[in-house]
N, C-alpha and C positions, 0 to 999 in steps of 0.2 A: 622586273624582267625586261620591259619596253628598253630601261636606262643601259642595261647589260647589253641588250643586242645593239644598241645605238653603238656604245664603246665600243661593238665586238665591230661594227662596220667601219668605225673607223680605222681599228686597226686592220685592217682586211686592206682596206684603203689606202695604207700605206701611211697615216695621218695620226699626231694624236694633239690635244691640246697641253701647252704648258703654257706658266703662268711667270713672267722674266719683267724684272724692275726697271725704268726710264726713269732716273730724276726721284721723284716722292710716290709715283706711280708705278701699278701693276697692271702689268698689259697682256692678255692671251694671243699667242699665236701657235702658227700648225707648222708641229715638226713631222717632219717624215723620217719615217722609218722602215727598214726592211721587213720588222718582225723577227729579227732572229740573236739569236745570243751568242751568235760565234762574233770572237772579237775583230774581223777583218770586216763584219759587218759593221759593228757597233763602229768601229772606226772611221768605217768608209763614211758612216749617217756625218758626221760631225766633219769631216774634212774634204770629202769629194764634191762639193758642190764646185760650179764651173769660175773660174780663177781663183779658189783657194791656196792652192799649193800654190801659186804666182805670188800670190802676194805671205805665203810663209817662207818660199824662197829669199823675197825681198826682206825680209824683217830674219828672219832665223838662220840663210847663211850671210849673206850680202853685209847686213847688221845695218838695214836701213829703217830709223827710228821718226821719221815725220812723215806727214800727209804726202806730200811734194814726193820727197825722196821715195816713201813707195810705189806712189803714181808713176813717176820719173820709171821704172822700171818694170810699168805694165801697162806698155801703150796699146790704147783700145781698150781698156779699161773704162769705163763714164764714171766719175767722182762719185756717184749716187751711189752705184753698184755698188765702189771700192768703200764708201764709207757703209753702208748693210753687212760686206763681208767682214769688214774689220770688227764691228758689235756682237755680229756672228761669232766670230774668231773669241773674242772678246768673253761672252756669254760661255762656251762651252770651257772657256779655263784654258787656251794654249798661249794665249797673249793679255795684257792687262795694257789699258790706259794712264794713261797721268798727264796733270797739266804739265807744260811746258816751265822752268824754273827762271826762264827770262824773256819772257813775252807771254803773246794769244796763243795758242792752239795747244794741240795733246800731241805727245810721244805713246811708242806704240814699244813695247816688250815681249819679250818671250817670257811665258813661264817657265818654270822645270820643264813643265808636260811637255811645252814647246821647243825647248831647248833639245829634245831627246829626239825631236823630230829629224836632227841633224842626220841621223844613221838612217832614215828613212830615205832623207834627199841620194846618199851619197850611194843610197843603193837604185833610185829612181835613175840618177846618171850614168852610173853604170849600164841597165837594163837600154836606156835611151840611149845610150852610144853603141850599143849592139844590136839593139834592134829596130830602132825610128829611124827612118829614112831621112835624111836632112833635104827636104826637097825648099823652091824657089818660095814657096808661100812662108814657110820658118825661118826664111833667110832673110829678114829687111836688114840692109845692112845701115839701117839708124841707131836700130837696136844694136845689133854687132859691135857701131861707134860706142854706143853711150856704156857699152861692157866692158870694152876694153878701157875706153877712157878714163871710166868711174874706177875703176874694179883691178886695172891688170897692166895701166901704164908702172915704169919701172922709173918715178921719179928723181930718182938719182943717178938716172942716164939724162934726163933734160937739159934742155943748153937752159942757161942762164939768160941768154940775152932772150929778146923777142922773138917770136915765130909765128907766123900763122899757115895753114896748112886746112887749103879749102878742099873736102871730098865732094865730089859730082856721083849720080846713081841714074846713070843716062834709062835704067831701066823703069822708075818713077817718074813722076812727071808733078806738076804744079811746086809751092815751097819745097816740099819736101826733097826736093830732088839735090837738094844738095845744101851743108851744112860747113861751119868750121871749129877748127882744134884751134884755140889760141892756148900758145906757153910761151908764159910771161914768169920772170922770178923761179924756176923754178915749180912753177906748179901748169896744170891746165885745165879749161874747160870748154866743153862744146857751146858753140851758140848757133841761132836757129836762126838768129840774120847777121849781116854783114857788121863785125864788131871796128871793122876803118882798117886804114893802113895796110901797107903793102904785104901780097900775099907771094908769101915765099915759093910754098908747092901746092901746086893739086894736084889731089890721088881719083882716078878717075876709076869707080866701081863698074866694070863691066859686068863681073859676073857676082852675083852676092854670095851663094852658095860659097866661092871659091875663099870669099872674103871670111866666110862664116870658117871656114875647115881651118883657114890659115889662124884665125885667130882662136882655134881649139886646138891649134898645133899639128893639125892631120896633114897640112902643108909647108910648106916653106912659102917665103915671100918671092926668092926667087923663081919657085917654080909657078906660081902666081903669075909674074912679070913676063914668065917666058913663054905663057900659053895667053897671054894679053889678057887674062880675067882681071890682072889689076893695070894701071898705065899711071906713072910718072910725071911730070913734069914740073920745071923750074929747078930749083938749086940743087945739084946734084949734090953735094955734102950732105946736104936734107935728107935727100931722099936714100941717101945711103943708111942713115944714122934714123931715121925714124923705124924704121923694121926693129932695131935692135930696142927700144923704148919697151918692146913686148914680154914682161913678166910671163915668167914660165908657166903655163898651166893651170901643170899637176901641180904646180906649190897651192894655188887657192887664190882667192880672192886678197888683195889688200883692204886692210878694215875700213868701210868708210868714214868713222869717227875712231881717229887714230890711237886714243885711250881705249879703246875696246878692241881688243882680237878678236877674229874669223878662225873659229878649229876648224874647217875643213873645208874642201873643194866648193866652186860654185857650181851647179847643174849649169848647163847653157840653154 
């Protein structure tokens, strides 16, 4: 009786013990649970803890499969966190690990379970485009950068030659306040310091919000430019032909490992 009413307090508690493998080891820890059998519960226990859906975001639409790359896409995130959540993720069956097949470290997978998540997100995006408020704190526009950049440039609009294209974010302050797009060959990437050589445009972020809408398509660039939330400067050929680089949408994300498609939109 003593051992029953123990059980019974921890469920009450919201707590139970299970018993989950490390290596050749079995190690207990405390899940929580709501106590109830409706499946929106059982669902929420296993997926609602806080940056969960960020980082199944990042792995189940996005299709980002290493440590880096999911990090890359949950800033503020602490490594410690991210790697608890991923074993988390891991342990309940919506993702599986594997070593890497040419080097150190692991790749990170959707299962089925996780794969079906996808009708989940695109319903989260929805609801979040109708009813979350896109205010100045949701709006860094580093993030904004590393989405469109990652995710939503239209490389086959890229000049072929060199470009560099510094953004300023006069609304941050220390490094962060400003960043560059280098495309080179054809392709591009963000860097977080000055990668040399002459800088063709800077795009000067006044307003992030404004940069956030435009790059969800709620805006145009030019209406951007004409309410000064974004500002121009240097080669105007650039600066004409950069807006148009922006991949539609509603089409989805571009896969980030080009052998693998993205079915469906990215939440932003």
């Amino acid at each position: 009786m003593r051992e029953y009413a123990r059980e019974g307090n921890l469920w009450a508690s919201g707590s139970y013990n299970e018993l989950f493998r490390v290596g050749c080891c079995w190690h207990a820890v405390v899940m929580r649970t709501y106590g109830q059998y409706c499946p929106i519960a059982r669902a929420s226990e296993l997926l609602a803890e806080r940056w969960s859906i960020i980082i199944l975001r990042n792995i189940v639409i996005l299709g980002c499969r290493s440590f880096n790359e999911i990090a890359d896409g949950a800033p503020g995130l602490s490594r410690g966190l991210l790697s608890k959540r991923l074993h988390d993720l891991a342990r309940v069956g919506v993702i599986e690990i594997g070593p890497k097949a040419d080097g150190p470290g692991s790749l990170y997978e959707p299962t089925a379970a996780g794969r079906e998540l996808s009708e989940v997100m695109v319903a989260l995006q929805r609801w979040g485009s109708k009813w979350a408020d896109l205010t100045p704190e949701r709006a860094h526009p580093g993030v904004v950068l590393w989405m469109w950049a990652t995710f939503f440039l239209d490389r086959d609009r890229l000049p072929r030659h060199r470009a560099l294209v510094r953004f300023d974010y006069p609304t941050l302050s220390g490094p962060g306040s400003h960043c560059w797009l280098l495309v080179e060959r054809g392709e591009a990437e963000i860097c977080e310091k000055y990668p040399g050589g002459v800088e063709h445009l800077v795009v000067v972020v006044n307003d992030p919000v404004a940069f956030a809408r435009w790059h969800l398509g709620e805006i145009t660039w030019g209406d951007a430019l004409r309410c000064e939330a974004i500002e121009v400067k240097g080669s105007r050929a650039l600066g004409r032909a950069l807006p148009t680089w922006h991949r539609d949408h509603d089409l989805g994300p571009q896969p980030l490992h080009r052998d693998e498609p993205v079915p469906v939109a990215a939440p932003a």
